[in-house]
C-alpha positions in Angstrom: -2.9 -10.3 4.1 -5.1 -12.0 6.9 -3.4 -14.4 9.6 -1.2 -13.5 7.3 -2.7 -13.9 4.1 -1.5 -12.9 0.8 -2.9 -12.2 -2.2 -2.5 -12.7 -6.0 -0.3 -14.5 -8.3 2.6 -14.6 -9.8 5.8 -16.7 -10.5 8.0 -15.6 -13.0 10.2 -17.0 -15.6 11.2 -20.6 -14.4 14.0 -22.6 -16.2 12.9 -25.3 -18.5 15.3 -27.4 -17.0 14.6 -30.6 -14.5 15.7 -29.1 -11.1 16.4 -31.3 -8.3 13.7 -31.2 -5.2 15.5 -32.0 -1.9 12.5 -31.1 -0.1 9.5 -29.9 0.3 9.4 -26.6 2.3 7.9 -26.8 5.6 6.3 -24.2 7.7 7.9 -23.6 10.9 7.1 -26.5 13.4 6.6 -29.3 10.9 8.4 -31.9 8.7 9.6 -31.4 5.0 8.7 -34.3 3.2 11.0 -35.3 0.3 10.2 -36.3 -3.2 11.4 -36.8 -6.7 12.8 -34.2 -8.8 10.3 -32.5 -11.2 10.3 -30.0 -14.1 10.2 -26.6 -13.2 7.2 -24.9 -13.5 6.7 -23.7 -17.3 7.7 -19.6 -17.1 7.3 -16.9 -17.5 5.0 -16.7 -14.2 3.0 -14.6 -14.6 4.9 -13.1 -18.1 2.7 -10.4 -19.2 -0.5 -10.8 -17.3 -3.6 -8.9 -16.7 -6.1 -10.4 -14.7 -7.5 -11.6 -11.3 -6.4 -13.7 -8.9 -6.5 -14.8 -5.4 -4.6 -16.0 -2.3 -5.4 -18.1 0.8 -3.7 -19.1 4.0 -2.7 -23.2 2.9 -2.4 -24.3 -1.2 -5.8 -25.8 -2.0 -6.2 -29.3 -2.7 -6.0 -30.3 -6.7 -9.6 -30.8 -6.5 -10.1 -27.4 -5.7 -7.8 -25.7 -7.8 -9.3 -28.1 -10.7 -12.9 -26.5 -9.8 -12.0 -23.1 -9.3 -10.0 -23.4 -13.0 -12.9 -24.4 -14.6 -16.0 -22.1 -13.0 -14.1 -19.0 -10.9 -13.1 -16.0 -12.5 -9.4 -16.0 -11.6 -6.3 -17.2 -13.0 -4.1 -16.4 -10.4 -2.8 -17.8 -7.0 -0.8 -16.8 -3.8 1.3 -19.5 -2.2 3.6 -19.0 1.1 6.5 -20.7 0.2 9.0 -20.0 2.8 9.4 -17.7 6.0 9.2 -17.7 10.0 6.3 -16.0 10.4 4.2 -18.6 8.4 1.0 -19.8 10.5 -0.7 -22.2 7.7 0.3 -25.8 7.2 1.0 -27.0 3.1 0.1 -30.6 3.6 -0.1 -29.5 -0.8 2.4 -27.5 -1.6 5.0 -29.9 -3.1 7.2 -29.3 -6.5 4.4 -32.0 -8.0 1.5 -29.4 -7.2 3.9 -26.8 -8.3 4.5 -28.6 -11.5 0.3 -29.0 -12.0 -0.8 -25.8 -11.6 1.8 -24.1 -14.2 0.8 -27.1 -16.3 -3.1 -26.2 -16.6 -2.5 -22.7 -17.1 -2.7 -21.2 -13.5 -0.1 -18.1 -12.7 1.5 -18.4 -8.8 2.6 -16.1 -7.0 5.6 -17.1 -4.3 5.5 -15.5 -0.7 8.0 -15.1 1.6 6.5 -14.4 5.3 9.6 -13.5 7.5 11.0 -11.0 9.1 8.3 -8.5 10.2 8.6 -4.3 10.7 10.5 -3.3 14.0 8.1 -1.2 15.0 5.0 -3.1 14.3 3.5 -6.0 16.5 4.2 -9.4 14.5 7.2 -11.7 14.9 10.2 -11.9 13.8 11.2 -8.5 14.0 14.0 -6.9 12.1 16.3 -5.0 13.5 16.0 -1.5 14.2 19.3 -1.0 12.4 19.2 -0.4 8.8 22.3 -2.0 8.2 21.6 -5.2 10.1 18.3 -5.0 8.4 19.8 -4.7 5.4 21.8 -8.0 6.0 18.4 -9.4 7.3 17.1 -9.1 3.4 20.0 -10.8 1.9 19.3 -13.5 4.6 15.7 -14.0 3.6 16.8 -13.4 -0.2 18.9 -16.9 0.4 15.7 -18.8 2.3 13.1 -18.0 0.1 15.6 -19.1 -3.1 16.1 -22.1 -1.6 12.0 -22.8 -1.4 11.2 -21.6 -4.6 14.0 -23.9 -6.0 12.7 -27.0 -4.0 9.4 -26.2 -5.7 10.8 -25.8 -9.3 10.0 -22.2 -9.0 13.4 -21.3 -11.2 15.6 -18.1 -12.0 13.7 -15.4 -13.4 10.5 -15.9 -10.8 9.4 -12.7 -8.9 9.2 -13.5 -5.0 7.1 -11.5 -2.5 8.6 -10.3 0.6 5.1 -10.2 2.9 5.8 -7.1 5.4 2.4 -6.9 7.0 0.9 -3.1 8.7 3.3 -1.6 10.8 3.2 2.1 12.4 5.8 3.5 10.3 8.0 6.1 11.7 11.1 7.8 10.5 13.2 4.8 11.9 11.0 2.3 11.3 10.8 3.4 7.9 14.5 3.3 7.3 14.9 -0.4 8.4 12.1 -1.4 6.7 13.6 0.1 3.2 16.7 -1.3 4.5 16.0 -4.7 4.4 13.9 -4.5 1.5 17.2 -3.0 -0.5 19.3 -6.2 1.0 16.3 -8.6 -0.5 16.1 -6.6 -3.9 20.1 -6.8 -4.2 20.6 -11.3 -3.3 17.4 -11.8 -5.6 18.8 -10.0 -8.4 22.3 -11.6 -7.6 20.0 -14.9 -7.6 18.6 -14.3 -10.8 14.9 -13.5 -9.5 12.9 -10.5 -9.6 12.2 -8.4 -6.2 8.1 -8.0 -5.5 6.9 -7.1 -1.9 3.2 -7.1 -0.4 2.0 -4.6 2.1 -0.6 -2.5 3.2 -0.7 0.6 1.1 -1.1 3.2 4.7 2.4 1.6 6.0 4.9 -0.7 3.7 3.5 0.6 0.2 3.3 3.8 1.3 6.8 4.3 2.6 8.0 2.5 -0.7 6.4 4.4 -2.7 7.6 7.8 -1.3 11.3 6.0 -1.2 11.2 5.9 -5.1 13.8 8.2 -5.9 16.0 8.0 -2.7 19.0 6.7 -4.0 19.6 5.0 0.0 18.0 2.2 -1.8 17.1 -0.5 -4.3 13.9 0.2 -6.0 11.9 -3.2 -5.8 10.7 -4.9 -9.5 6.6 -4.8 -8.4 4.7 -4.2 -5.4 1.5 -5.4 -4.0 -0.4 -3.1 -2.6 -3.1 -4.2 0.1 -5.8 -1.9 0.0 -8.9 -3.1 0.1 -11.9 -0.7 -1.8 -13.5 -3.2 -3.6 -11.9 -2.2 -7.0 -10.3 -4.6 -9.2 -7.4 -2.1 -10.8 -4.3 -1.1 -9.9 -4.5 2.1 -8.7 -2.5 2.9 -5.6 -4.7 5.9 -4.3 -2.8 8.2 -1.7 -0.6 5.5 -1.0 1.3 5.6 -4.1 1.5 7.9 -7.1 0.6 6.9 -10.3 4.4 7.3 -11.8 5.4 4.9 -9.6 5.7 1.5 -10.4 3.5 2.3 -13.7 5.4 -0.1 -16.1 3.2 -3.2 -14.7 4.9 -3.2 -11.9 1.5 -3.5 -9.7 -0.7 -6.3 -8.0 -3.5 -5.1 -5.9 -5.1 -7.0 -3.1 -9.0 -5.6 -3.4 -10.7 -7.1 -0.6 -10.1 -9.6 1.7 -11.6 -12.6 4.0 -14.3 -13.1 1.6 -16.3 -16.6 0.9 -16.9 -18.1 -2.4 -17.5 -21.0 -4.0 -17.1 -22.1 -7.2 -17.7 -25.3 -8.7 -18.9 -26.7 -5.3 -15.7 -25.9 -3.5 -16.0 -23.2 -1.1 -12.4 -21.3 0.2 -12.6 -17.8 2.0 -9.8 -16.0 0.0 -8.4 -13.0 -0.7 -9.6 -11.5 -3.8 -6.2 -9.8 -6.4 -5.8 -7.8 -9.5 -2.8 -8.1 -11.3 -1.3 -5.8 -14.5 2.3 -7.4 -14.8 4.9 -8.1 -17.0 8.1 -10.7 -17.5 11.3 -9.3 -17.2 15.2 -9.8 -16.3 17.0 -9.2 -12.6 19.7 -6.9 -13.7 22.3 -7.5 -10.3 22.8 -4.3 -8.4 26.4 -3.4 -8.2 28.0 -4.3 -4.6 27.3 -1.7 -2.5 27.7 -1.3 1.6 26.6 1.8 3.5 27.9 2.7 6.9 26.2 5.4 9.0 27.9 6.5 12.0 25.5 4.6 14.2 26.0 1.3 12.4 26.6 -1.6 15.2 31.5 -2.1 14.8 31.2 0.3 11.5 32.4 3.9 13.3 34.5 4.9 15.9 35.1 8.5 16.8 37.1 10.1 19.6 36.0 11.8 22.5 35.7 15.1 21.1 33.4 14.1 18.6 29.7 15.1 20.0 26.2 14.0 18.7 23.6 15.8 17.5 20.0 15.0 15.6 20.1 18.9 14.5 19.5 19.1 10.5 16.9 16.8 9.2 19.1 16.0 6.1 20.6 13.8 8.3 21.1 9.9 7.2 19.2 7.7 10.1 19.0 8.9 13.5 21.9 11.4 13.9 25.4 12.1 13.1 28.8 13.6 14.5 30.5 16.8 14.9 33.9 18.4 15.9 35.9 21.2 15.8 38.4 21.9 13.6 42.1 21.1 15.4 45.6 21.3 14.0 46.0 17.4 15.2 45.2 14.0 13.4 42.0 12.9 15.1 40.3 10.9 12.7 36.4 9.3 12.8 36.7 6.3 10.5 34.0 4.2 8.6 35.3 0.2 9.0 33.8 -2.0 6.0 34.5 -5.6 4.7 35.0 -5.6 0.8 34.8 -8.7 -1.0 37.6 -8.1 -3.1 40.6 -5.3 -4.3 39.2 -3.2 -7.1 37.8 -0.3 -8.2 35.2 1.4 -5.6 33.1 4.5 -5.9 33.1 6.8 -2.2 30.3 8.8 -1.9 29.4 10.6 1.7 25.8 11.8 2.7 26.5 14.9 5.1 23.6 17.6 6.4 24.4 21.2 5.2 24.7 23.7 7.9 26.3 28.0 7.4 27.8 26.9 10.5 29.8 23.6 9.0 33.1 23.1 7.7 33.5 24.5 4.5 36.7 22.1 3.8 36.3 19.0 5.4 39.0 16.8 5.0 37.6 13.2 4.1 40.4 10.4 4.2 39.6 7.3 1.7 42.4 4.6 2.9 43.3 3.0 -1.0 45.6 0.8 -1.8 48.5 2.9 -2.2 47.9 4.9 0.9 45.6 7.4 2.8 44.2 10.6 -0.4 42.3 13.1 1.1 39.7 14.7 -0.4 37.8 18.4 0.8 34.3 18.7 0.7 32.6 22.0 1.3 29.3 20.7 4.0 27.5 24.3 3.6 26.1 23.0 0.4 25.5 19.9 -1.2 23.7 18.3 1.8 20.6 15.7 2.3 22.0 13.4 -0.3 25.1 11.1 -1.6 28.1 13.0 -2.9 30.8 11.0 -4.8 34.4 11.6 -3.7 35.5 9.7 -6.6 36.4 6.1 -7.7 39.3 4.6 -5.6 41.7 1.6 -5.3 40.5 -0.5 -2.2 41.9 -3.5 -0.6 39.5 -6.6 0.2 39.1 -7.3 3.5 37.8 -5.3 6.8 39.1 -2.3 7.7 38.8 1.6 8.3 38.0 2.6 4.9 36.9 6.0 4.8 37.8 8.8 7.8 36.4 11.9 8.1 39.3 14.3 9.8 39.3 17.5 12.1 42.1 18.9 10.5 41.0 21.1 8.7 42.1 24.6 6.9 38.2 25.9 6.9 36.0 27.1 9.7 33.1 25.5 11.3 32.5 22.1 12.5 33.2 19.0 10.5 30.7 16.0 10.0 30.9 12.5 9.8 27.3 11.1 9.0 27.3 8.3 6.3 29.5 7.2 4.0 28.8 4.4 0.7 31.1 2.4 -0.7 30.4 0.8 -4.4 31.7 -1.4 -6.7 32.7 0.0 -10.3 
């Protein structure tokens, strides 16, 4: 999007139900104003829409949005409702506007403009961590709930996570996915549907190719910056066609262009849309641990480093030779509550590995061990089983050199998920 632009519309189903406006969100630097509780806006936003629409840095004025209605082409509108990195004032943007525009027919689109790519030159960053990143998400999940319900933008709205170009990289890629996993799992928890804008060389891109790594949470529709001058869809290179087919798509066309209509000029982004309502399904509690996660491993001395395999989970991972001694490298989690957890444990394969590693899962009734065979199997999740595990923090899953095989044991990742 420009100065951060975005593009498009789309809200999303919105309860019918007055809901309560404590105030008005403010862009960083300014003054929420408060005012009266209002209906929420009428949903679904969009519901099943096909169509154009555009964005622009601040909410129009009602006079605009009243001319555009009745002379432009489009039916659609972006609106940066919440984030750190927003640059425009909303002097408009109040639940009463809110209320307005879903009331004469127009379709909105909510933007969250936060937390930016590590690796890319805007601000805030995310961390470079994917697990603090991942926390980072859940964080902006919260913020940008908290707008859309100060506007009357209810449950069942799609919000946009706005990650503008970045220089994606292998790392950068994982934190960004990361985060984007943490935002897809609070909304759903929220009861709002996961959308995120990017450019389609960077953010789409890496999306895209991330559809079918189970690391993370597939997002509900992107928006795919790419701007060829065609009003469809289509993802080009960025993004295959199977991907995100089942309108799932908004596409940003072009960009910083001038029109009027009706005697009201804006310079706007222009959007197509090909969408449709549906329901946040809540991803099942999940927490990953990587053996580089900031207080989430610990590993003696005679564990070494190495980047060898590239089936390895983030950066690197740990090895050791077998010993006849209990030296244990241990994943430490905090579970929200004693029940029922699948362990599953991401490992590169190697001739030269342990083919009976001895993984430790601590359980409520004590340490059970478990061998896994890390010549095969590698480059992907592999469930130990479904466990009894205690709430709390703790070492929840060790990874131990005593083994009966030959080769070196590795610790790389391990996920932990409610059943």
């Amino acid at each position: 999007m420009r100065a951060i632009t975005t593009a498009l519309t789309l809200l999303a189903v919105v309860a019918a139900a007055a809901v309560p406006a404590p105030a008005v969100p403010a862009r960083a630097g300014t003054t929420a104003t408060a005012e009266p509780a209002v209906a929420a806006a009428v949903g679904p936003q969009p519901g099943t829409f096909t169509g154009k629409g555009f964005d622009t840095c601040t909410a129009p004025s009602q006079t605009a949005m009243d001319a555009w209605l009745a002379a432009s082409p489009y039916r659609a509108v972006g609106v940066y409702i919440s984030g750190g990195s927003r640059t425009c004032a909303q002097p408009n943007l109040t639940a009463t506007w809110v209320a307005e525009q879903t009331r004469k027919g127009w379709r909105l689109i909510p933007i969250e403009l936060g937390y930016q790519a590590p690796c890319g030159t805007r601000t805030p960053k995310m961390s470079a961590d994917p697990a603090t990143a991942r926390g980072q998400g859940r964080t902006a999940a919260d913020s940008a709930v908290a707008a859309a319900a100060a506007l009357g933008i209810g449950a069942g709205s799609t919000l946009y996570n706005d990650i503008e170009q970045y220089p994606t990289n292998a790392s950068c890629r994982a934190a960004v996915l990361s985060f984007l996993s943490g935002w897809v799992e609070r909304l759903h928890t929220r009861g709002y549907l996961a959308g995120m804008y990017s450019s389609g060389s960077s953010g789409i891109k890496d999306v895209c190719d991330a559809y079918d790594d189970t690391r993370y949470l597939r997002l509900d529709q992107i928006w795919i910056a790419w701007w060829n001058g065609v009003a469809d869809t289509d993802g080009g290179t960025y993004c295959a066609d199977d991907r995100y087919a089942d309108q799932q798509r908004l596409h940003q066309y072009a960009g910083d262009v001038t029109e009027t209509w009706g005697g009201v000029t804006m310079k706007i982004d222009r959007n197509y849309l090909d969408v449709r309502a549906g329901t946040a399904t809540p991803a099942p509690w999940s927490v990953t641990v990587d053996n580089g996660t900031a207080g989430g491993f610990t590993a003696g001395a005679a564990w070494g480093t190495s980047a060898y395999s590239g089936q390895r989970y983030g950066t690197d991972y740990r090895f050791a030779t077998p010993t006849a001694a209990s030296d244990v490298a241990w994943y430490r989690a905090t579970l929200p509550v004693t029940g029922s957890y699948e362990v599953s444990v991401w490992y590169p394969a190697d001739s030269g590995y342990n083919d009976r590693t001895p993984y430790l899962v601590a359980t409520t009734t004590g340490n059970r061990t478990v061998a896994v065979d890390q010549r095969a199997g590698g480059g992907r999740w592999v469930s130990l089983g479904v466990f009894t595990l205690a709430a709390g923090t703790g070492d929840k899953v060790g990874v131990s050199r005593w083994s009966a095989g030959t080769g070196y044991v590795v610790a790389d990742a391990v996920r932990i998920t409610r059943v």
